[in-house]
DRENSEFI-854306 format. One record per residue: residue in three letters; residue number from 1; x, y, z of N, C-alpha, C in turn. Coordinates in pm, whole numbers. Layout:
REM DRENSEFI-854306
   residu   num      n_X      n_Y      n_Z     ca_X     ca_Y     ca_Z      c_X      c_Y      c_Z
      ALA   NUM        X        Y        Z        X        Y        Z        X        Y        Z
...
This chain:
REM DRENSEFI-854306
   residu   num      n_X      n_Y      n_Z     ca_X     ca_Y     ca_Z      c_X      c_Y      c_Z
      UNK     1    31352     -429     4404    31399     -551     4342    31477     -633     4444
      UNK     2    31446     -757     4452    31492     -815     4570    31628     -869     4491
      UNK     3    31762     -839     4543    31899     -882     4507    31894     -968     4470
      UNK     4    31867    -1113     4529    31848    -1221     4569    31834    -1322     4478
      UNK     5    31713    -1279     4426    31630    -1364     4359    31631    -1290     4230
      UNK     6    31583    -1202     4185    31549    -1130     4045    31646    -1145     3948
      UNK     7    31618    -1187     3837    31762    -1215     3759    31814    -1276     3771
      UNK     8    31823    -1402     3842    31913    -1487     3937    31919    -1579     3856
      UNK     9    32027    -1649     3838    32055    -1817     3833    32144    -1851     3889
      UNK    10    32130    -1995     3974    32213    -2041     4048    32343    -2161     3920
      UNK    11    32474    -2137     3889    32503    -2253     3851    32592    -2323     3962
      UNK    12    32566    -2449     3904    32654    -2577     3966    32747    -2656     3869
      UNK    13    32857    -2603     3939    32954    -2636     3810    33061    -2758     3836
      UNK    14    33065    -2820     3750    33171    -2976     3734    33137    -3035     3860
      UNK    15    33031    -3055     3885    33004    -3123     4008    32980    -3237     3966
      UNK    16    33071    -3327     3877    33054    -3400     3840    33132    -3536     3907
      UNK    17    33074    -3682     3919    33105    -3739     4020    33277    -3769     3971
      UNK    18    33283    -3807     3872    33470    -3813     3850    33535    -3736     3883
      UNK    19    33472    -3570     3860    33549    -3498     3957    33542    -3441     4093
      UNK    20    33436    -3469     4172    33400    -3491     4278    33537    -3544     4371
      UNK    21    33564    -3664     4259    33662    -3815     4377    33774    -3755     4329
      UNK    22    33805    -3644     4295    33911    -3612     4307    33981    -3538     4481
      UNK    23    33863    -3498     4532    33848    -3451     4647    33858    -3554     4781
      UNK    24    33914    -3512     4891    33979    -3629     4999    33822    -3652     5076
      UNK    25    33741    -3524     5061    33607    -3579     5149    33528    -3435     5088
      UNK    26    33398    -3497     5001    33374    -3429     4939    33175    -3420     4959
      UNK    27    33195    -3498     5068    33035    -3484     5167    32981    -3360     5189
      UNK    28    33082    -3265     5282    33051    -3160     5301    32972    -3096     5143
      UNK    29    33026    -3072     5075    33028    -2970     4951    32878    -3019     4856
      UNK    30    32900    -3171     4869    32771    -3213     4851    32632    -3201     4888
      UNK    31    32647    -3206     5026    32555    -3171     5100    32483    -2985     5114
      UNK    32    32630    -2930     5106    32607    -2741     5100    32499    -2742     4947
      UNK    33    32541    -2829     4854    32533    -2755     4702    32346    -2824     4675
      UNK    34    32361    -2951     4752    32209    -2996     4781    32120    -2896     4861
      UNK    35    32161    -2821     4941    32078    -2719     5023    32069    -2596     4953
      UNK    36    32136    -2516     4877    32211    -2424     4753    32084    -2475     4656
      UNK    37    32052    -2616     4599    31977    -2601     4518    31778    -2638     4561
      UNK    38    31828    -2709     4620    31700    -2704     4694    31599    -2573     4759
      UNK    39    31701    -2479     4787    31653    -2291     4809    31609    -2248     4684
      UNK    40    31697    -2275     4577    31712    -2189     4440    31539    -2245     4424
      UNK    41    31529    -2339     4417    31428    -2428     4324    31291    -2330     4436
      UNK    42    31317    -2318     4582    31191    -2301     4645    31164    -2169     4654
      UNK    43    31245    -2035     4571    31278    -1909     4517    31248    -1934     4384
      UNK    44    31247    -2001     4322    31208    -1978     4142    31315    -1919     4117
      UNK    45    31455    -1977     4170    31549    -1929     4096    31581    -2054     4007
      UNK    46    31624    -1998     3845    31701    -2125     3765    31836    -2167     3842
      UNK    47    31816    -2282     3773    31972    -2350     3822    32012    -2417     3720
      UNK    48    32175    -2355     3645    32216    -2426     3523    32321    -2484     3606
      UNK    49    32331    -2598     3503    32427    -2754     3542    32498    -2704     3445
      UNK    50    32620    -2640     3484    32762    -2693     3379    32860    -2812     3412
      UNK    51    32877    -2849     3300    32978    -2996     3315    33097    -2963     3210
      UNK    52    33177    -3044     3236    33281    -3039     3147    33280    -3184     3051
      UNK    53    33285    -3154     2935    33274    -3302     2819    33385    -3263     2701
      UNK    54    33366    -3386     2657    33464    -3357     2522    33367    -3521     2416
      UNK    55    33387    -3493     2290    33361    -3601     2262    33431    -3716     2291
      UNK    56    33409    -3827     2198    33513    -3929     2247    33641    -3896     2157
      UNK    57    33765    -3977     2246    33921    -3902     2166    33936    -3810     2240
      UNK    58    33854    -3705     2290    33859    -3548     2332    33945    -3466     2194
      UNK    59    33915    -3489     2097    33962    -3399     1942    33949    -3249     2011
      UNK    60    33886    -3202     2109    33888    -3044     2122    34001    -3007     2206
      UNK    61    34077    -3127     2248    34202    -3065     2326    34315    -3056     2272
      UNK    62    34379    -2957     2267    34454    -2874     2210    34574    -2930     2294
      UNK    63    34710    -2951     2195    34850    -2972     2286    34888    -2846     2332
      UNK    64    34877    -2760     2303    34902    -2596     2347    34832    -2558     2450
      UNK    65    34728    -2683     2504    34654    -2594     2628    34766    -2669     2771
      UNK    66    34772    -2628     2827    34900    -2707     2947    34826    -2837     3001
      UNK    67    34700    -2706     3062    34571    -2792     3145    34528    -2903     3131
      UNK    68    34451    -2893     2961    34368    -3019     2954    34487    -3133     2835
      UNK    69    34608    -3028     2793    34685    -3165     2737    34773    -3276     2838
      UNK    70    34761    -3256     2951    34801    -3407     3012    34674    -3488     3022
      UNK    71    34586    -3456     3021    34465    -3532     3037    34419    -3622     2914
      UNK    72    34505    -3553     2783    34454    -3626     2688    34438    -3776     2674
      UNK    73    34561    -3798     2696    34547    -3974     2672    34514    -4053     2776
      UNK    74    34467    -3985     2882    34380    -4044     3029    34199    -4037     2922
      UNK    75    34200    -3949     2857    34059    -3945     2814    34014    -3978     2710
      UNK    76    34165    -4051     2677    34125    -4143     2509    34020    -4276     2511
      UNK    77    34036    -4273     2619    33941    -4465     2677    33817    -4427     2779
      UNK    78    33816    -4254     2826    33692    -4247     2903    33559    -4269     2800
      UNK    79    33449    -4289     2895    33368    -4270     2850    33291    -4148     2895
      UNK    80    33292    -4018     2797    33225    -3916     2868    33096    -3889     2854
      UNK    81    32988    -4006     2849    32848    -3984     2882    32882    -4005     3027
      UNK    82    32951    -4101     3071    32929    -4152     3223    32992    -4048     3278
      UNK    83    33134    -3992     3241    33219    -3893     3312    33153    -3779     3309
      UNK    84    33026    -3722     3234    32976    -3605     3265    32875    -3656     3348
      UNK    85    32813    -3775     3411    32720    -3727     3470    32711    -3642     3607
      UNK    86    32628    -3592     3668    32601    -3509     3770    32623    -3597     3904
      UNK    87    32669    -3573     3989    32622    -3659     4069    32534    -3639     4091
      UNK    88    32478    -3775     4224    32306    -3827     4209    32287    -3744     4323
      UNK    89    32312    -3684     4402    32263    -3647     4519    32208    -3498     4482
      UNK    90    32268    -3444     4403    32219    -3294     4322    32185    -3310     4164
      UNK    91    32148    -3414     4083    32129    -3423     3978    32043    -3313     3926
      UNK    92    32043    -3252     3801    31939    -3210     3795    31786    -3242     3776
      UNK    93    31664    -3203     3772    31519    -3229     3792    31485    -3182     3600
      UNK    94    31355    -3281     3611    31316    -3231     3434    31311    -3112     3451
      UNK    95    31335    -3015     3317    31295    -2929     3335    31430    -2800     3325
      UNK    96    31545    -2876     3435    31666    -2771     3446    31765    -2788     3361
      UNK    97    31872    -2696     3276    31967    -2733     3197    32115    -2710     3231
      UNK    98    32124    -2820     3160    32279    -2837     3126    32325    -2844     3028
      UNK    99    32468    -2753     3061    32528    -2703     3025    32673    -2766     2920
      UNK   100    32759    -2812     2833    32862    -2846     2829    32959    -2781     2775
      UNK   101    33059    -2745     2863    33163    -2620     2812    33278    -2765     2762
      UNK   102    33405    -2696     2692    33494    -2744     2644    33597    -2699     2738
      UNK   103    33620    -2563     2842    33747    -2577     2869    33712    -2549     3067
      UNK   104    33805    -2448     3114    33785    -2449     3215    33658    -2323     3249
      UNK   105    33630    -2219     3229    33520    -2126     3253    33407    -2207     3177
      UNK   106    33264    -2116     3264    33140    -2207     3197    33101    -2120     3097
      UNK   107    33174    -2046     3024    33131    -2001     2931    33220    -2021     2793
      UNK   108    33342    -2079     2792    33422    -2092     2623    33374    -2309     2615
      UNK   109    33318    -2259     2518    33297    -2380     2444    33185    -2417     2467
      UNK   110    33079    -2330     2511    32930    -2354     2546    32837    -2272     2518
      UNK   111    32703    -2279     2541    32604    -2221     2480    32572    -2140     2644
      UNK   112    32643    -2105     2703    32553    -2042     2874    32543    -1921     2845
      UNK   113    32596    -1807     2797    32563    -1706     2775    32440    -1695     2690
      UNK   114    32408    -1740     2555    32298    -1743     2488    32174    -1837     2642
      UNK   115    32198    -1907     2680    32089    -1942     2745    32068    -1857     2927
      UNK   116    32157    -1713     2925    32165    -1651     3040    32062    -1553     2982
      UNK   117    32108    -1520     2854    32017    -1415     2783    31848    -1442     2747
      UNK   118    31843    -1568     2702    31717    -1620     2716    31607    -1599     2836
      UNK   119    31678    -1628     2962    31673    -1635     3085    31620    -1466     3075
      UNK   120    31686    -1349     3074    31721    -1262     3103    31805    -1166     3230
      UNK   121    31894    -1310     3268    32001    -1384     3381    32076    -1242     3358
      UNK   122    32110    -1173     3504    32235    -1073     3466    32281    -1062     3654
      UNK   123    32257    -1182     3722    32307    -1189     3852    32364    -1330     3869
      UNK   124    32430    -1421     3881    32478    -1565     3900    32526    -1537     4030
      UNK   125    32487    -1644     4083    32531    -1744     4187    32627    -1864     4142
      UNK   126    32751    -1828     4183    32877    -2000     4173    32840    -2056     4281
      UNK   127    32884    -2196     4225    32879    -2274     4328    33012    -2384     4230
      UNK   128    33072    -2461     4240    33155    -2610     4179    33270    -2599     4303
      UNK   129    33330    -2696     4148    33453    -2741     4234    33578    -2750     4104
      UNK   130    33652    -2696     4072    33742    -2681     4193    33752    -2491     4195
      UNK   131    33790    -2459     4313    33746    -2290     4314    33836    -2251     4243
      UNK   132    33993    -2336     4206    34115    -2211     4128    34044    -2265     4001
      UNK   133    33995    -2350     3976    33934    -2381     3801    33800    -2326     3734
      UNK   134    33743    -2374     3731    33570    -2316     3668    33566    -2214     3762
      UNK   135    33545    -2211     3921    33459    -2143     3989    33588    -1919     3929
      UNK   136    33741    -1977     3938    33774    -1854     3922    33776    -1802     3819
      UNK   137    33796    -1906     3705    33771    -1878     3577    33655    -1809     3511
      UNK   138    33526    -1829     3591    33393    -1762     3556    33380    -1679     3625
      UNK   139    33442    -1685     3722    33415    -1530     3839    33465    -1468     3703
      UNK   140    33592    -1423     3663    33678    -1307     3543    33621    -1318     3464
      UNK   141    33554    -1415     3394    33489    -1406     3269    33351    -1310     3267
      UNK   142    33270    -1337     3369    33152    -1338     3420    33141    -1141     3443
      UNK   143    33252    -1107     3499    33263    -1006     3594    33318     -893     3466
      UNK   144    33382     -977     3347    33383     -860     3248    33283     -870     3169
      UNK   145    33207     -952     3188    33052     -946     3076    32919     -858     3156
      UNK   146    32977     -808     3232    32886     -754     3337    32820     -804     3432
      UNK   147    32777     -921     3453    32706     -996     3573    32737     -970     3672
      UNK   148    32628     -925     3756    32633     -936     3916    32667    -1056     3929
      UNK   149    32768    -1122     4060    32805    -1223     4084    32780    -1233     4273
      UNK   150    32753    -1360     4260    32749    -1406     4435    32852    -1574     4419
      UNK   151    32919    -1564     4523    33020    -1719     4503    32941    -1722     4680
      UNK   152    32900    -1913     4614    32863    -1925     4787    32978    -2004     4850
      UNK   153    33116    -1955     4914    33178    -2035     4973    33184    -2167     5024
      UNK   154    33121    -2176     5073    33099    -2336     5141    33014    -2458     5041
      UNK   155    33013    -2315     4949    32918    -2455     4818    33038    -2446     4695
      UNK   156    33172    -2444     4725    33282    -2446     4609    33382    -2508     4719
      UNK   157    33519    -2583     4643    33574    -2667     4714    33655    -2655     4618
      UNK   158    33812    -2680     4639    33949    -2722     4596    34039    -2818     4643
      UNK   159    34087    -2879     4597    34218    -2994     4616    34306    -2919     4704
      UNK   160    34321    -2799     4718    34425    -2679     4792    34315    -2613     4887
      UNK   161    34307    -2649     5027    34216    -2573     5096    34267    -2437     5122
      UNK   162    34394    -2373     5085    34492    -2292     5133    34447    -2175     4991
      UNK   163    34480    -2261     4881    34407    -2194     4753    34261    -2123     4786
      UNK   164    34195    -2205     4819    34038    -2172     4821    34022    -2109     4944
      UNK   165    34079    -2087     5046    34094    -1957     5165    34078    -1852     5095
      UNK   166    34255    -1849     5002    34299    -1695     4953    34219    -1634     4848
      UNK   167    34122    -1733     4780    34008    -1693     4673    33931    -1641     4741
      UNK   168    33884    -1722     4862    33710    -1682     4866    33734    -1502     4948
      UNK   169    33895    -1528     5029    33892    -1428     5131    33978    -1292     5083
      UNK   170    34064    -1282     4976    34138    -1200     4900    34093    -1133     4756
      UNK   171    34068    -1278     4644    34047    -1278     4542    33939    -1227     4474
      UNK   172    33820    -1311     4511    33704    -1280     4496    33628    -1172     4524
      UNK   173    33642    -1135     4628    33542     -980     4685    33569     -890     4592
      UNK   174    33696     -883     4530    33651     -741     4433    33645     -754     4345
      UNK   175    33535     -844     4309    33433     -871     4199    33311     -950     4229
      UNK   176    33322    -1003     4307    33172    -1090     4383    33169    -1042     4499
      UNK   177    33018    -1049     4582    32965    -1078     4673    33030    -1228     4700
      UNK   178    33111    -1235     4809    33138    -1364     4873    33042    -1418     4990
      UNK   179    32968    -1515     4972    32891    -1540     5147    32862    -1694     5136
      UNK   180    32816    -1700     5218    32789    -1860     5278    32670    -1900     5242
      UNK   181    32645    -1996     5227    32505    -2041     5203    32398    -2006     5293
      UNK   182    32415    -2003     5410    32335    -1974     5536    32315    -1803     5502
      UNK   183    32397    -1728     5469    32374    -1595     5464    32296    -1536     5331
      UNK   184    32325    -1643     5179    32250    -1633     5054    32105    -1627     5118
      UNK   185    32029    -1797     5159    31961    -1794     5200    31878    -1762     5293
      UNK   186    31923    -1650     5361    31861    -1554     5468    31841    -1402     5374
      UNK   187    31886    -1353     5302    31923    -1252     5242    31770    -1194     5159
């Protein structure tokens, strides 16, 4: 059974362009997660798009959550068809799905587990942004539901490059395969 590929889905998570510009230069990560999916696709590996949405108001945010209650009344006037879209440089292709969770992991407030199982998905590949948010949040989630996990470093990014050192190089390994895109795709 080739590691690699069998079982595999690649996700790409909150790579979404509003939160993209939250980032000081966010080319690099763009460019890694365009090469990240462009492999997946030429492997027949799936690739799920998680995004983060709320309706309009955001009614699912809770004043008890720390996280998403300062955001509330920044997201009383968004519009989150536009704020979820993908950016264009990795959008997804007919055919691939997305995902919409409610909080920070890609799995509370979404349908990804029922559509991992469909799949018969029991290896993921991370890839988003930001690495202390979705990307660590689903590593723990992920890693007690049993999934083999791979995080491709250079295809996840944080506001704290100091944060996302001590993840990819402390945190993560003892529960993921940590590697680079160059090393996924040689593998």
């Amino acid at each position: 059974m080739n590691q690699n590929t069998e079982n595999t889905a690649l996700l790409v998570m909150d790579m979404q362009a509003g939160i993209l510009g939250r980032l000081t230069d966010a080319k690099d990560l763009v460019s890694n997660t365009a090469k990240a999916i462009n492999y997946a696709r030429e492997q027949n590996i799936p690739i799920i798009y998680v995004v983060v949405g709320f309706r309009q108001g955001a009614p699912e945010i809770s004043m008890n959550n720390k996280g998403f209650a300062e955001s509330k009344g920044r997201f009383g006037t968004v519009n989150f068809e536009e704020f979820m879209k993908i950016h264009a440089d990795i959008a997804p292709q007919e055919g691939e799905i997305t995902v919409t969770k409610r909080r920070v992991s890609a799995f509370t407030g979404s349908d990804l587990e029922v559509v991992l199982r469909a799949f018969g998905i029991q290896h993921l590949v991370l890839t988003g942004i930001a690495t202390s948010g979705v990307v660590l949040s689903t590593t723990r989630e992920a890693a007690d539901k049993d999934y083999r996990l791979t995080i491709l470093a250079d295809c996840c990014a944080d506001m704290d490059d100091e944060v996302h050192h001590i993840l990819t190089t402390k945190v993560f390994p003892r529960q993921a395969d940590v590697l680079t895109l160059e090393e996924w795709s040689k593998k």
